[in-house]
N, C-alpha and C positions, 0 to 999 in steps of 0.2 A: 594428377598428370595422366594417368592410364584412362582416366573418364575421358578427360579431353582429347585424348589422341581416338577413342572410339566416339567422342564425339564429331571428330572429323570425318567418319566414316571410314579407318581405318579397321583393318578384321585381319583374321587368323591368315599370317605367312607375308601380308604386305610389309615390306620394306621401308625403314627410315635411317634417313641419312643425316648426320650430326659433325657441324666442321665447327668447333670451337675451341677457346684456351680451357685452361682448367679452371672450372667455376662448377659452381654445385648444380650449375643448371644440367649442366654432362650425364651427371650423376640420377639426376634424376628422370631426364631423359632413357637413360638406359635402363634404370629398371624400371619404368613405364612399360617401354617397351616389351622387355623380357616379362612382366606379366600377361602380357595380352599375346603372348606369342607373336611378335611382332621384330623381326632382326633388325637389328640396330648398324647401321655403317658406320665405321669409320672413319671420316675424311679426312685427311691428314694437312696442317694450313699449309703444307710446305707445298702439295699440288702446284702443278702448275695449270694453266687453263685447257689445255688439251686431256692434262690428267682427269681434273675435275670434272669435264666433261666426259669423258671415257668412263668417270667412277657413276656419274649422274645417271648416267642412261634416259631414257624416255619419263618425263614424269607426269605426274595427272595432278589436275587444283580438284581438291575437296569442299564438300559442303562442310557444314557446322550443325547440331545440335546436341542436347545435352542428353548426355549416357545416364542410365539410372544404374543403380548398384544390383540388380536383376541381369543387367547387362553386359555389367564388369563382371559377375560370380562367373555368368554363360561361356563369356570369352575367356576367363581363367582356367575353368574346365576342360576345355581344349589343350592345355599346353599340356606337353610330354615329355620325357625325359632327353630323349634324341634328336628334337625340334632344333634348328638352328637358330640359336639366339646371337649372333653376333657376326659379321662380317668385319675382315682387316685386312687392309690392302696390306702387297710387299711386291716389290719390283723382282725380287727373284735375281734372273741371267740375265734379263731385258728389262729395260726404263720403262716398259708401258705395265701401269699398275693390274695386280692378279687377286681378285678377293677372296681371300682363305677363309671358309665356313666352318662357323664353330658351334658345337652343340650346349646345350646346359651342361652336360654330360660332362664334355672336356674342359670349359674353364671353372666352370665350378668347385671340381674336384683338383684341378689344376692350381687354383689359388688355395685350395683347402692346405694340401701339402706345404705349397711354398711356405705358409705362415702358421703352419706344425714347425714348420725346419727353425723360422725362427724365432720358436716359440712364445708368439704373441698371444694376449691375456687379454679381459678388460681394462687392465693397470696402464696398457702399451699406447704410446702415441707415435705414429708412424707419419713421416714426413715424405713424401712423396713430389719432388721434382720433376719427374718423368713426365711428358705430356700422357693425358688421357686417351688420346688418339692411338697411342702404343701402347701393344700389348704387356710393357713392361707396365706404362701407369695403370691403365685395366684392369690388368688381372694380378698381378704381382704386388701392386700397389692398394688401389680401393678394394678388390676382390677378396683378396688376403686378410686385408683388413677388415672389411664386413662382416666373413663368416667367423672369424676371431674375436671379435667383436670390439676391436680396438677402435681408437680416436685413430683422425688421418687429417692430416693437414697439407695442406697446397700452397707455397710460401710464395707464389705469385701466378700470374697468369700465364708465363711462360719463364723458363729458369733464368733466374738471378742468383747469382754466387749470393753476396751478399744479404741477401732477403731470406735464403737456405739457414746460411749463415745464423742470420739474427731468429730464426725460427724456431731453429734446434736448440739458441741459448733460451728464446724467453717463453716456446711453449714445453720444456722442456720436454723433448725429443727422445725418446727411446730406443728409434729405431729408424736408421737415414738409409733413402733409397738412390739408386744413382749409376749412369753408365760413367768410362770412365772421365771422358772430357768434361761432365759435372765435378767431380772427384778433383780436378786437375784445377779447374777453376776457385774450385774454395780454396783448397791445400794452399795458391797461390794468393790469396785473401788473408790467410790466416799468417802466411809468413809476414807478408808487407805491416801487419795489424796487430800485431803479437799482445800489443798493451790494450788493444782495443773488445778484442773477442776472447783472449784469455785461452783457456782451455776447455770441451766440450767435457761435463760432468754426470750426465746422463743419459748418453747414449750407450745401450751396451750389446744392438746387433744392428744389421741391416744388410743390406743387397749392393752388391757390386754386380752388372749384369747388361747385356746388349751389346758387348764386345770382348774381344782378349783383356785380360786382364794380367799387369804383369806384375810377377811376383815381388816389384820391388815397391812398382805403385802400392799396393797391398799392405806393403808392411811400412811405408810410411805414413801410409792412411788410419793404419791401427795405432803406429805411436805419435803420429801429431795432431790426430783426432778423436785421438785416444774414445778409440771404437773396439775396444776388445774380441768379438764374436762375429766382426765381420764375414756375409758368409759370398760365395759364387755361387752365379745360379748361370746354365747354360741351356740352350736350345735354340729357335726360330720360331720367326711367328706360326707356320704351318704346324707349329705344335705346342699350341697354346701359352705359354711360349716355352715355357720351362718342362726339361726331361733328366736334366741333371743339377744338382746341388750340393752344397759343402753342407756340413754339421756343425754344428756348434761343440759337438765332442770332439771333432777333430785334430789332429794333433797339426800342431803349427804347418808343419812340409806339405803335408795334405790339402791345409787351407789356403795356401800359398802358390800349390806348384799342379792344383789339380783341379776341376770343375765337378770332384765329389763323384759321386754315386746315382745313378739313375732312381726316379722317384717310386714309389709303391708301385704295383699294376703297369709298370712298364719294362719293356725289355731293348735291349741294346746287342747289338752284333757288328763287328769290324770286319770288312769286307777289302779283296784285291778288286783290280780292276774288270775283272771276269764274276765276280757277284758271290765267289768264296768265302765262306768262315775264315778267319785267321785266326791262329792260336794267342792264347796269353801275350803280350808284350812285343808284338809286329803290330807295324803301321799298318791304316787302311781310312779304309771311307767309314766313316761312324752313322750307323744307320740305328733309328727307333722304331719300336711297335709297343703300339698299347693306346688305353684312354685317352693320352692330350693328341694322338692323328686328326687334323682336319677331316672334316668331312668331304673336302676336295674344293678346290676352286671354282666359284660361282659361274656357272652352264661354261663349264671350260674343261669338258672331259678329258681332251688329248694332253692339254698342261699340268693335268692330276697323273694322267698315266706315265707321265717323264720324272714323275720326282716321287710316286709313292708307286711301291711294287709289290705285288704278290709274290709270295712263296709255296714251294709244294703242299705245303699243311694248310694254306690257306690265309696266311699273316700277311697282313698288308704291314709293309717297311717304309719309313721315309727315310732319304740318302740324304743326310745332314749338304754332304761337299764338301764336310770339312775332313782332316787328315790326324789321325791321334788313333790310341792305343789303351787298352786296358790292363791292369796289372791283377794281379792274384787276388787283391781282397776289392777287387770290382773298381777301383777308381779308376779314374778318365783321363787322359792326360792330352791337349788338343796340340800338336807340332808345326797344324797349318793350314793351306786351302787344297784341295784338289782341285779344283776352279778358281785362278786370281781373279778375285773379283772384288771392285770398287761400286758403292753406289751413292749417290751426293744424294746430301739432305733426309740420310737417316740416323738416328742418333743411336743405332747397333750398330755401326761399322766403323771400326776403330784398326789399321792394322799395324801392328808393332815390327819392325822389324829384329831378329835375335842381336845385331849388334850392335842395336842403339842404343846407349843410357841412358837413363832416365835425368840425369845429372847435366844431362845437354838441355835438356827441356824444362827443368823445375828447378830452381835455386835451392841450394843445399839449405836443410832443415838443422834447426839444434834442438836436440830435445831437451829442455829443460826444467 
């Protein structure tokens, strides 16, 4: 694939854009690409045609001939560590899509961790729902599972409760990935089906991740999907995506009522509305620094300088928006938005409100 894409006359820094379901052709698109130093876009199908067009920009038709392996070595030689290997749109404050530039650097190292946390094996098969288009199935999902070296499975071309479902009984699954409205849709499968799908007997971690997660979801996810090690992983796309996660050490309340601990090499600080430190266990704006920072949104200086900030020492911060608190032994706890904000047709934005039950929305579970 990487011959053919340099056989188009593509070279070190041009641009490719990739709008598809999840199929292996994605996959191997994108590391074509990332070998030849070549960013890979995003397009997400849910674009609409303005979008699409705004993500397109000006494009050029290539010629054709065949790369010899002198030519793939040459163009391999060029790639560096800080090269931007990946573009992913997110609408951000505003509907008009912003492409958030991602290095080797940060998703590599980004998916390394994710799938340290849930300590993935070659033994592991990892079921991945998520479209590829998000940073959740990218990096969290295939990524995680590459450098891990696990099996990963794609249980259709875009999610199906049911196909999920029957993926996790018959490739036996180790490890289920999923925002929560995935989560919602099986649980509700599994109730209607009880004789039919049985209980899940080899699953024993995965991701719950792209939105709030609530602690009730959580723990009926654990005992009627009898998912033991379930973990949270928190962040945004602008930082690759993940900056915080639960343990599988965790103690129940932890895995339950908090979005874990910030990852290696990264740092976290809670902020007033004046750009303040705040102590221990005060609200604030939850800001990161470290590894997974975008390199900044694609020639869109002024839009990087609104949401990632320097500090006196030199740290560049990104201002999550979101509103939560750290406690003594570093966990996260998120209470909310500093910005309400709704965006349709992303499958990270989920928002709970504190006095809704769950028990309005899902039919009561018997665990049996």
């Amino acid at each position: 694939m990487a011959k053919m894409l340099l056989g188009f006359g593509l070279k070190h820094g041009d641009v490719i854009g990739i709008m598809a379901y999840n199929r292996y052709e994605y996959i191997e698109t994108f590391l074509a690409g990332g070998r030849i130093d070549c960013p890979v876009v995003l397009m997400n199908n849910m674009f609409s045609p303005v979008e699409l067009e705004h993500a397109m920009g000006p494009g050029i038709r290539l010629g054709h001939f065949r790369a010899t392996d002198a030519e793939l070595e040459a163009a391999e030689s060029l790639v560096v560590v800080n090269d931007i290997l990946n573009l992913q749109f997110t609408s951000g404050t505003t509907g008009r899509p912003k492409a958030a530039c991602f290095t080797h650097r940060n998703i590599l190292n980004d998916a390394m961790f994710v799938g340290a946390a849930m300590k993935l094996t070659l033994a592991d098969v990892v079921s991945c729902p998520p479209p590829l288009f998000h940073c959740f199935g990218l990096v969290m999902g295939f990524l995680a599972s590459f450098h891990h070296g696990s099996s990963i499975v794609f249980p259709s071309d875009t999610f199906n409760a049911e196909k999920t479902i029957e993926s996790v009984i018959n490739d036996r699954v180790t490890a289920l990935l999923g925002v929560p409205t995935m989560f919602f849709a099986q649980l509700e499968l599994l109730n209607k089906h009880k004789d039919r799908f049985g209980t899940f007997t080899t699953a024993r971690t995965g991701l719950a991740a792209g939105a709030q997660v609530p602690a009730q979801l959580m723990d009926i996810i654990l005992k009627r999907m009898n998912i033991p090690s379930l973990l949270i992983a928190y962040g945004m796309t602008e930082t690759s995506p993940a900056t915080f996660i639960t343990a599988i050490e965790d103690n129940e309340e932890k895995r339950l009522h908090t979005i874990g601990r910030v990852l290696p090499h990264t740092d976290v600080k809670v902020v007033d509305s004046r750009g303040r430190i705040l102590p221990i266990g005060q609200r604030g704006d939850i800001c990161t620094a470290g590894f997974p920072l975008q390199r900044g949104y694609w020639l869109d200086k002024e839009k990087t300088q609104e949401v990632m900030h320097v500090d006196e020492q030199g740290v560049r911060w990104m201002h999550t928006g979101d509103e939560g608190y750290l406690d003594a032994g570093g966990y996260c706890y998120v209470t909310g938005r500093i910005k309400d904000l709704i965006i349709r047709g992303k499958p990270r934005l989920l928002h709970f409100s504190p006095s809704i039950s769950l028990s309005k929305i899902l039919p009561p579970f018997r665990l049996t």
